[in-house]
RORO-284017 format. One record per residue: residue number from 1; x, y, z of N, C-alpha, C, CB in turn; chain; residue in one letter. Coordinates in steps of 0.05 Angstrom, whole numbers. Glycine has a CB too. Example, Ala and Ser with C-alpha at 12.3 -4.5 7.8 and 13.67 -1.06 7.14 Angstrom:
BEGIN
- pos,n.u,n.v,n.w,ca.u,ca.v,ca.w,c.u,c.v,c.w,cb.u,cb.v,cb.w,unit,code
- 1,264,-114,156,246,-90,156,264,-66,156,226,-89,181,A,A
- 2,257,-45,142,273,-21,143,258,1,157,282,-12,114,A,S
***
This chain:
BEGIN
- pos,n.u,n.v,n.w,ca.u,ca.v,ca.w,c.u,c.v,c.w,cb.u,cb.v,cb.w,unit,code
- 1,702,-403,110,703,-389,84,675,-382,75,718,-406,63,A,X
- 2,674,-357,66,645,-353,51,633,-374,31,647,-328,36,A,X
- 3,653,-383,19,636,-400,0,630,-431,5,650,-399,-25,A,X
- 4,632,-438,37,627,-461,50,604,-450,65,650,-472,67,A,X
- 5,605,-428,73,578,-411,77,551,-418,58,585,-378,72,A,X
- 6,558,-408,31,532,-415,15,530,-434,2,526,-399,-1,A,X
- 7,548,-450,15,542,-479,-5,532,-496,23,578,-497,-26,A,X
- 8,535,-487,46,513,-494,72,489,-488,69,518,-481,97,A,X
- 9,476,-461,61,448,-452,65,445,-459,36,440,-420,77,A,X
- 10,447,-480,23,436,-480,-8,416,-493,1,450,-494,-35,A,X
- 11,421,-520,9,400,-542,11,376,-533,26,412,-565,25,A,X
- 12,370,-514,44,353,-509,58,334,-483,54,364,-510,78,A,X
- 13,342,-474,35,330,-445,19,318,-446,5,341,-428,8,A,X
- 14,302,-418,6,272,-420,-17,286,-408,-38,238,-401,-9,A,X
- 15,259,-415,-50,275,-395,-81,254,-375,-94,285,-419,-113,A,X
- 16,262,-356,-109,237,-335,-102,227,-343,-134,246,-292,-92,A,X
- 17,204,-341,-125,184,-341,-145,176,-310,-158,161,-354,-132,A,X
- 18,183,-311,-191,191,-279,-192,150,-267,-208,233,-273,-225,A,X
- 19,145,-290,-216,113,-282,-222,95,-279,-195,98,-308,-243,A,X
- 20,102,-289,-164,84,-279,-149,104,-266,-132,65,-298,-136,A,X
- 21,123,-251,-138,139,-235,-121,141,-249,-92,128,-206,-120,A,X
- 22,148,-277,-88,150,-291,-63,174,-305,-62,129,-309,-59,A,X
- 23,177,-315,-38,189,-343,-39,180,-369,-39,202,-345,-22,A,X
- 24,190,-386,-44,173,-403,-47,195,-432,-36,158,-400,-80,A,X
- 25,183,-455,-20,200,-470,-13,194,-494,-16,207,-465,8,A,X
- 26,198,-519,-34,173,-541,-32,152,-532,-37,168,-554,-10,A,X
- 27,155,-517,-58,118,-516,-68,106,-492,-54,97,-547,-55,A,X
- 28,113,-488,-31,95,-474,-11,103,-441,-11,100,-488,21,A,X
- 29,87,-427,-16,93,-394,-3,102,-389,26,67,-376,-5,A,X
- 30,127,-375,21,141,-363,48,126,-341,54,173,-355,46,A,X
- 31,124,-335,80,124,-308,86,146,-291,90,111,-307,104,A,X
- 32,139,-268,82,169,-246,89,176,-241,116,165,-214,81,A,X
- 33,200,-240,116,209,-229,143,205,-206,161,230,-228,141,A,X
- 34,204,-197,137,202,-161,151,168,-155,149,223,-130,124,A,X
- 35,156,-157,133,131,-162,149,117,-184,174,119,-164,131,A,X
- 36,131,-206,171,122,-217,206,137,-205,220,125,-251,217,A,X
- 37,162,-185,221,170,-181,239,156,-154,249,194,-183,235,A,X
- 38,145,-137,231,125,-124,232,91,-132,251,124,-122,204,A,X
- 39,95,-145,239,66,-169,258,68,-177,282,60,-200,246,A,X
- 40,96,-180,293,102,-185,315,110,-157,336,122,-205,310,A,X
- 41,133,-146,331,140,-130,337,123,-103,342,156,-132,324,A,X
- 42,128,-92,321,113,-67,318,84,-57,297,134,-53,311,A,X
- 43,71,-66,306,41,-69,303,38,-46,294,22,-76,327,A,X
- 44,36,-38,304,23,-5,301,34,14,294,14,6,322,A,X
- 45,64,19,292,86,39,279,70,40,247,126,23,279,A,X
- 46,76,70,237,57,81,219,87,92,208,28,104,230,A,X
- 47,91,96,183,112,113,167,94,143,163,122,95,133,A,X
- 48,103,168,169,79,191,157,100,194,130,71,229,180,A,X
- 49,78,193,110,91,205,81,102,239,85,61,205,53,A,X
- 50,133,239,67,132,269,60,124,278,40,150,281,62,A,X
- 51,110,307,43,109,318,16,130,340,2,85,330,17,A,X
- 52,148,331,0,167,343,-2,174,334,-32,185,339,21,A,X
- 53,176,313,-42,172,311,-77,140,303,-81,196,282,-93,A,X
- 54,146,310,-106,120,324,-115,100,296,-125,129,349,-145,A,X
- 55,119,273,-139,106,248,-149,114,228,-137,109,243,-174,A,X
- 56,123,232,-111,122,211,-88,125,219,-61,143,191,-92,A,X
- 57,126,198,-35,134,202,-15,164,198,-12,120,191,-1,A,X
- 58,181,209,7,205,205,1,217,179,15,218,227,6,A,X
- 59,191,160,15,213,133,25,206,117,-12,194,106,66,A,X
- 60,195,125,-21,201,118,-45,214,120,-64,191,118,-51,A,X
- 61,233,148,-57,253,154,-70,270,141,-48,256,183,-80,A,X
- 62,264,134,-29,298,123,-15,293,90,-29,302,122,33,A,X
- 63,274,78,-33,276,55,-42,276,48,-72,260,43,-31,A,X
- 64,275,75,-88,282,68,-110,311,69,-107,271,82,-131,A,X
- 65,321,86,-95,353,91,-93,367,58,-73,358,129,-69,A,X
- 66,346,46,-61,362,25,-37,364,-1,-67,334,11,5,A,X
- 67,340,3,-80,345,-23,-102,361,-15,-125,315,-35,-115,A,X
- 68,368,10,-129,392,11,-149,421,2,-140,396,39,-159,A,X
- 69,425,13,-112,445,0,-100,452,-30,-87,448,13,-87,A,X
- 70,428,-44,-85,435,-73,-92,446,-82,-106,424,-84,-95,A,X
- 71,427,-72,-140,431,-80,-164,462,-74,-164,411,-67,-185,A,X
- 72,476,-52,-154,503,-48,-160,523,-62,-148,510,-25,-157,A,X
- 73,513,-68,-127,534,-90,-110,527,-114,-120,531,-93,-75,A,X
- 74,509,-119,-130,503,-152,-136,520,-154,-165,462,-161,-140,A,X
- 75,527,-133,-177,535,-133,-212,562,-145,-189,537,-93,-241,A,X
- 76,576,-126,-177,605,-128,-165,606,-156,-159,610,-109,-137,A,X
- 77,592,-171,-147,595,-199,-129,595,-219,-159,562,-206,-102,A,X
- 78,577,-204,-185,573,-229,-199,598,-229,-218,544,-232,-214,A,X
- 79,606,-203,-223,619,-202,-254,646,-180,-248,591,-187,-282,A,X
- 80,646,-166,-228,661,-142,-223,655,-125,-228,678,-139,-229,A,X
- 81,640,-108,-233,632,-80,-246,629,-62,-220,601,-81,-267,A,X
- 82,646,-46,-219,651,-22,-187,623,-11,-199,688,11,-184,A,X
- 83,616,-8,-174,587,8,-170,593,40,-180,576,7,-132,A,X
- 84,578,64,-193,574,75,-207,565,90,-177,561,67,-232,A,X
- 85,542,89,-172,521,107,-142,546,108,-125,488,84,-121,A,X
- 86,535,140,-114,557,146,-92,551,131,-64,559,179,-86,A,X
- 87,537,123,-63,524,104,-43,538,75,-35,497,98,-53,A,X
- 88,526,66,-56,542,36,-67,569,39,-57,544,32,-104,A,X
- 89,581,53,-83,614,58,-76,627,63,-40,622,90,-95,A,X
- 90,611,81,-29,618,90,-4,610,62,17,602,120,4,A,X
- 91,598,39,16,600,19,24,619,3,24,585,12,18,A,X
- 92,618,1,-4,648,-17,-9,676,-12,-2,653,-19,-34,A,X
- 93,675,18,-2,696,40,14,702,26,37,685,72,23,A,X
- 94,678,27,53,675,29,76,677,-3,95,649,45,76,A,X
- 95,670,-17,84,684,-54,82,701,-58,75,676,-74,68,A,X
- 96,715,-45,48,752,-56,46,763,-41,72,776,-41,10,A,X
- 97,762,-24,79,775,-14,103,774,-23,131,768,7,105,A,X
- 98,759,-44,124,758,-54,148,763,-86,141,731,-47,164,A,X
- 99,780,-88,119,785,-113,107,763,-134,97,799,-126,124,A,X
- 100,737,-133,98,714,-147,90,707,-137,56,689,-138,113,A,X
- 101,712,-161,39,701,-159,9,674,-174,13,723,-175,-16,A,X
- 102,657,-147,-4,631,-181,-16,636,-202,-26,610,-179,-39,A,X
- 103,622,-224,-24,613,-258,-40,598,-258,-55,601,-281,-25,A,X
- 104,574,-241,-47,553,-255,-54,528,-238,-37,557,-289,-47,A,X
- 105,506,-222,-64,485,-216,-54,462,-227,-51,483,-201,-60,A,X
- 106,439,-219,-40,415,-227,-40,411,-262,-37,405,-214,-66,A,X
- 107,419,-267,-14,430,-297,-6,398,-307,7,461,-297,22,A,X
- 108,383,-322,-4,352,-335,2,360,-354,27,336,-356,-28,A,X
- 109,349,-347,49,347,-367,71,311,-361,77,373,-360,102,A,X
- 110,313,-391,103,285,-384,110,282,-400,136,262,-392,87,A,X
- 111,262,-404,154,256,-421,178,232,-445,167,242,-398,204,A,X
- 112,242,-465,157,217,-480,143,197,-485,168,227,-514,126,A,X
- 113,204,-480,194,171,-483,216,161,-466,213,169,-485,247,A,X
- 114,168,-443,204,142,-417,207,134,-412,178,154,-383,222,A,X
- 115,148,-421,160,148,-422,126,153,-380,124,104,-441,107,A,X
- 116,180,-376,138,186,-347,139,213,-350,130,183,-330,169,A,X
- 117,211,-330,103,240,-323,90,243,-303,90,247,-329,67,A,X
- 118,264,-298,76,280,-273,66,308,-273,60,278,-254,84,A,X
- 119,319,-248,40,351,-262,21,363,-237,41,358,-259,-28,A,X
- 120,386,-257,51,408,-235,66,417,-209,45,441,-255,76,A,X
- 121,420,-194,51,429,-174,30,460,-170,20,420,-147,40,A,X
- 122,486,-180,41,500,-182,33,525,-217,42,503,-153,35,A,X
- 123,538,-225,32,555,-243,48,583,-226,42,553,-278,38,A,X
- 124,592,-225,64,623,-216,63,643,-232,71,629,-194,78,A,X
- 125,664,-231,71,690,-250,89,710,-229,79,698,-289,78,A,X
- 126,721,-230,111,752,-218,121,768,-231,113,761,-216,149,A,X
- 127,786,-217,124,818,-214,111,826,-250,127,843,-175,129,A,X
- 128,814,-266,154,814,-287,159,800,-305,138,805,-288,182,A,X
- 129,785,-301,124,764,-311,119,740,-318,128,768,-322,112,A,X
- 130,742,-312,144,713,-309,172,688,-302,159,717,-279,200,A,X
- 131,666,-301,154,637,-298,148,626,-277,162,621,-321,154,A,X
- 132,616,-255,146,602,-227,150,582,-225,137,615,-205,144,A,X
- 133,557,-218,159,533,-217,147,526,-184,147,512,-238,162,A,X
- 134,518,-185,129,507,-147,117,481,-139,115,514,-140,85,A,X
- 135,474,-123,121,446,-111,124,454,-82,109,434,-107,160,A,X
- 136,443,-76,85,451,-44,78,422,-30,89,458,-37,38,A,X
- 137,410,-7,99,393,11,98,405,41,82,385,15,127,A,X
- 138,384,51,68,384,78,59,361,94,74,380,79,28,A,X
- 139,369,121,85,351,140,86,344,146,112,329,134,71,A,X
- 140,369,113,131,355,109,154,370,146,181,367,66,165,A,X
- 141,388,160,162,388,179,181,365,196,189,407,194,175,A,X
- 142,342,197,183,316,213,192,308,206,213,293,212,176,A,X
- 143,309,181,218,298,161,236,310,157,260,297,136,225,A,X
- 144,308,176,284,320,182,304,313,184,336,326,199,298,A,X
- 145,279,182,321,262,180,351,241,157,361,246,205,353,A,X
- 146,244,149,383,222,129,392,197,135,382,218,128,421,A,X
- 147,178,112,374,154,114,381,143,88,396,141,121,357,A,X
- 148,141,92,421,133,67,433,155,49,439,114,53,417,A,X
- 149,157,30,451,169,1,437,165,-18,433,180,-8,442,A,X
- 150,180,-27,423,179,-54,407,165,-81,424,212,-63,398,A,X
- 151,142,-93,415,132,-105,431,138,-135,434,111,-99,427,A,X
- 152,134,-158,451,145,-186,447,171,-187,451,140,-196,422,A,X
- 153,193,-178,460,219,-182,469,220,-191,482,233,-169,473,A,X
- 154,237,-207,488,252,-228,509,246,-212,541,293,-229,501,A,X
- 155,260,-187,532,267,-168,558,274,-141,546,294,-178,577,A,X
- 156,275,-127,577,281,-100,563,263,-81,550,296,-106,544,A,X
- 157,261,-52,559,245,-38,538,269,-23,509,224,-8,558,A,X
- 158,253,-37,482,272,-14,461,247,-6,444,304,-28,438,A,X
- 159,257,23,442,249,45,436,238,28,400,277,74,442,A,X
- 160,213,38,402,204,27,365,212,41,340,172,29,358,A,X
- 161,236,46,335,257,58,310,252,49,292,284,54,309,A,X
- 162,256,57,267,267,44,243,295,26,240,269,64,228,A,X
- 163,317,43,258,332,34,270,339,14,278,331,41,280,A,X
- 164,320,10,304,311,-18,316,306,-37,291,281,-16,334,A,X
- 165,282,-26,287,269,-50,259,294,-57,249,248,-35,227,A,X
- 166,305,-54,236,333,-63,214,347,-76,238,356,-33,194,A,X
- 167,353,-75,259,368,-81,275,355,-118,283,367,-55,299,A,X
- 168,328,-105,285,306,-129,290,315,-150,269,271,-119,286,A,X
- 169,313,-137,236,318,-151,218,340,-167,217,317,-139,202,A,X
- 170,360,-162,225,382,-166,228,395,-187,244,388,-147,233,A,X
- 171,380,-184,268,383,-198,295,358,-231,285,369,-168,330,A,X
- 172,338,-223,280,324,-249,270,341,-267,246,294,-238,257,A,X
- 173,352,-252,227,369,-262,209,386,-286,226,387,-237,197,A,X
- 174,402,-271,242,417,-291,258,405,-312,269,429,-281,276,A,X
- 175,385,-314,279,375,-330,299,364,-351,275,351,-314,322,A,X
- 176,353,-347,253,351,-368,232,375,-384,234,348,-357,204,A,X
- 177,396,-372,218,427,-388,217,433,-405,236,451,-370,218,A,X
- 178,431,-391,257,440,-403,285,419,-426,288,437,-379,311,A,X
- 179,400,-426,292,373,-457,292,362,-469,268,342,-450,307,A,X
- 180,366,-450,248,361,-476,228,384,-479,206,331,-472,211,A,X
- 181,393,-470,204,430,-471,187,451,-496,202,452,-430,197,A,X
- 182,443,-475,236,471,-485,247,499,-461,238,476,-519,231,A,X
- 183,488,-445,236,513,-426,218,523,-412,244,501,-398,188,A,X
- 184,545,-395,249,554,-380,264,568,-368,250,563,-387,284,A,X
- 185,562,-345,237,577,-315,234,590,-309,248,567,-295,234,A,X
- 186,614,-294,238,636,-284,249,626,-258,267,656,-277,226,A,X
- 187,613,-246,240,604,-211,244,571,-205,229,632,-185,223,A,X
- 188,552,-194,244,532,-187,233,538,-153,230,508,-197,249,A,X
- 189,536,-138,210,530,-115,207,519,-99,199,537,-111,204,A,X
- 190,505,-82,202,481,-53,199,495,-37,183,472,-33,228,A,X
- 191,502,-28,153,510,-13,149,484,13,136,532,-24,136,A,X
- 192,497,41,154,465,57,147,471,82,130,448,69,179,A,X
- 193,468,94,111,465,119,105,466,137,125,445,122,92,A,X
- 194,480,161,125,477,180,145,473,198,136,493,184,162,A,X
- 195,471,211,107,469,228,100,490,242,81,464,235,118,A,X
- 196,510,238,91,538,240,77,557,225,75,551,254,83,A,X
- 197,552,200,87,568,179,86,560,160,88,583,179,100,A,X
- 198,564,130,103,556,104,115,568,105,143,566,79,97,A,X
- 199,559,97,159,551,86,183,559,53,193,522,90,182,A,X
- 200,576,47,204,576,6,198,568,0,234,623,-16,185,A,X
- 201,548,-7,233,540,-10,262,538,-49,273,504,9,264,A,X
- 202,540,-51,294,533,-80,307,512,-82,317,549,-89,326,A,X
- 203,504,-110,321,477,-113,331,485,-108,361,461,-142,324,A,X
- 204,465,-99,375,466,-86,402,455,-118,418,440,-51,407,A,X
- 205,462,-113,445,461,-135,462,429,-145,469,478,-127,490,A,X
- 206,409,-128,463,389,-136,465,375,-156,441,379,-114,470,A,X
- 207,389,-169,418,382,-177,392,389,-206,404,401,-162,362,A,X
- 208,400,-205,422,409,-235,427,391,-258,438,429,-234,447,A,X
- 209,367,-243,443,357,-263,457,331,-273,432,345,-251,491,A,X
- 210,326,-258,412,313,-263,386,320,-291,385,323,-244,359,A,X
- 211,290,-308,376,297,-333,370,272,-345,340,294,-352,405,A,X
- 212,267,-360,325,243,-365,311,228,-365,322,240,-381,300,A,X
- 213,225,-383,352,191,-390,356,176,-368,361,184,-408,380,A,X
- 214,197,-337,365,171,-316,372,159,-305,335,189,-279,397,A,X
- 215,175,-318,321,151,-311,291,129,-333,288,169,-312,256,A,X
- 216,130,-354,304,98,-361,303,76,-337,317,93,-392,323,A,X
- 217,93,-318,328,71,-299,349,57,-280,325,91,-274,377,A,X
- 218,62,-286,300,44,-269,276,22,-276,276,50,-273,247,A,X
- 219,14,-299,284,-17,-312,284,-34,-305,309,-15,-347,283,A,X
- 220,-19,-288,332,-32,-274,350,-40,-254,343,-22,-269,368,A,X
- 221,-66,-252,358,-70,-221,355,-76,-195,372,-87,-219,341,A,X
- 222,-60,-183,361,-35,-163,379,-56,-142,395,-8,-140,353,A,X
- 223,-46,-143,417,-63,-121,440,-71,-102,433,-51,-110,461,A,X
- 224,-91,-83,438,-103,-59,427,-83,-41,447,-140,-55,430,A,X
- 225,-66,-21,428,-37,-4,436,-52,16,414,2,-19,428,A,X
- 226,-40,37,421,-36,69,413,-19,59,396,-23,93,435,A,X
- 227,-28,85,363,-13,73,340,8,108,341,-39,62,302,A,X
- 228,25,101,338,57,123,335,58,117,302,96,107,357,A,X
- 229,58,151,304,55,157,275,88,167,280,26,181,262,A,X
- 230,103,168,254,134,175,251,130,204,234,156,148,232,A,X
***
């Protein structure tokens, strides 16, 4: 059941500290996930700004738009209030139909050996009651071509995506649960913006071999590689 789920990862989670925008665990500052995974992975991947609005780049309008639709699923998980954004809504669409309701957003876990956190973005449970873990991205249909790949993998060459990244994110998520939880999820899922709809994707077979000890590899420092601009 989901809510044996988060009453497992209580005891072992940071809690964010909202005056230094961190986590914080025992006193101590976490590091983010998605930047060591950045540190590890993909070093050198560059976002190019568009100029296409006038008072920003447009990943800043996708992330003002990705944190309104948190905020709307998280109202849903706390109090009920149907999300309003056609975004939001077309998620939730898109999970009852496949029998999965939210629990519970923005769920704080972390690896206390590497002092690396980050809050799952969504908890779901099926129509079994089985445990679904959620990853939402916005904006991610642009994001379609290699640059390079992803460096430090187990095995395997994959292509350095945005894609990937979230996928990366996703796949490390697990590998926390799995070694320092002890948790086993039912279902991890990618759900992505496409443009006109949502997207509900699985982690691909290469995520499997992700484990913590390669986020101690942040404190290396990373080979001189050709930087891929997007």
């Amino acid at each position: 059941m989901a809510s044996s789920f988060l009453d497992a990862v209580q005891p072992l989670s940071p809690i964010f500290d909202e005056s230094r925008a961190c986590f914080r665990r025992n006193g101590v500052i976490q590091s983010g996930l998605l930047p060591t995974l950045r540190a590890v992975f993909f070093p050198t991947y560059l976002h190019r700004k568009s100029h296409s609005h006038p008072r920003g780049s447009r990943f800043v309008v996708e992330k003002s738009r990705g944190i309104r639709v948190h905020a709307q699923l998280a109202a849903l998980c706390d109090i009920g209030t149907l999300p309003s954004d056609l975004l939001a809504r077309q998620i939730v669409e898109s999970l009852n139909s496949r029998g999965i309701r939210l629990i519970a957003c923005e769920v704080p876990i972390c690896d206390p050996d590497t002092h690396v956190a980050t809050a799952i973005d969504a908890v779901g449970e099926d129509t079994w009651g089985r445990v679904v873990i959620i990853e939402f991205k916005a904006g991610y249909q642009h994001s379609t071509h290699g640059h390079g790949p992803l460096t430090n993998l187990a095995e395997g060459v994959v292509p350095s995506t945005a894609l990937n990244h979230a996928m990366l994110q996703l796949g490390m998520t697990r590998a926390i649960l799995r070694e320092k939880y002890h948790i086993e999820a039912h279902q991890y899922l990618l759900i992505v913006s496409n443009g006109k709809g949502v997207t509900l994707r699985a982690l691909p077979a290469w995520t499997n071999k992700l484990t913590c000890e390669q986020l101690k590899l942040r404190w290396t420092k990373p080979a001189n590689t050709t930087v891929h601009k997007t």
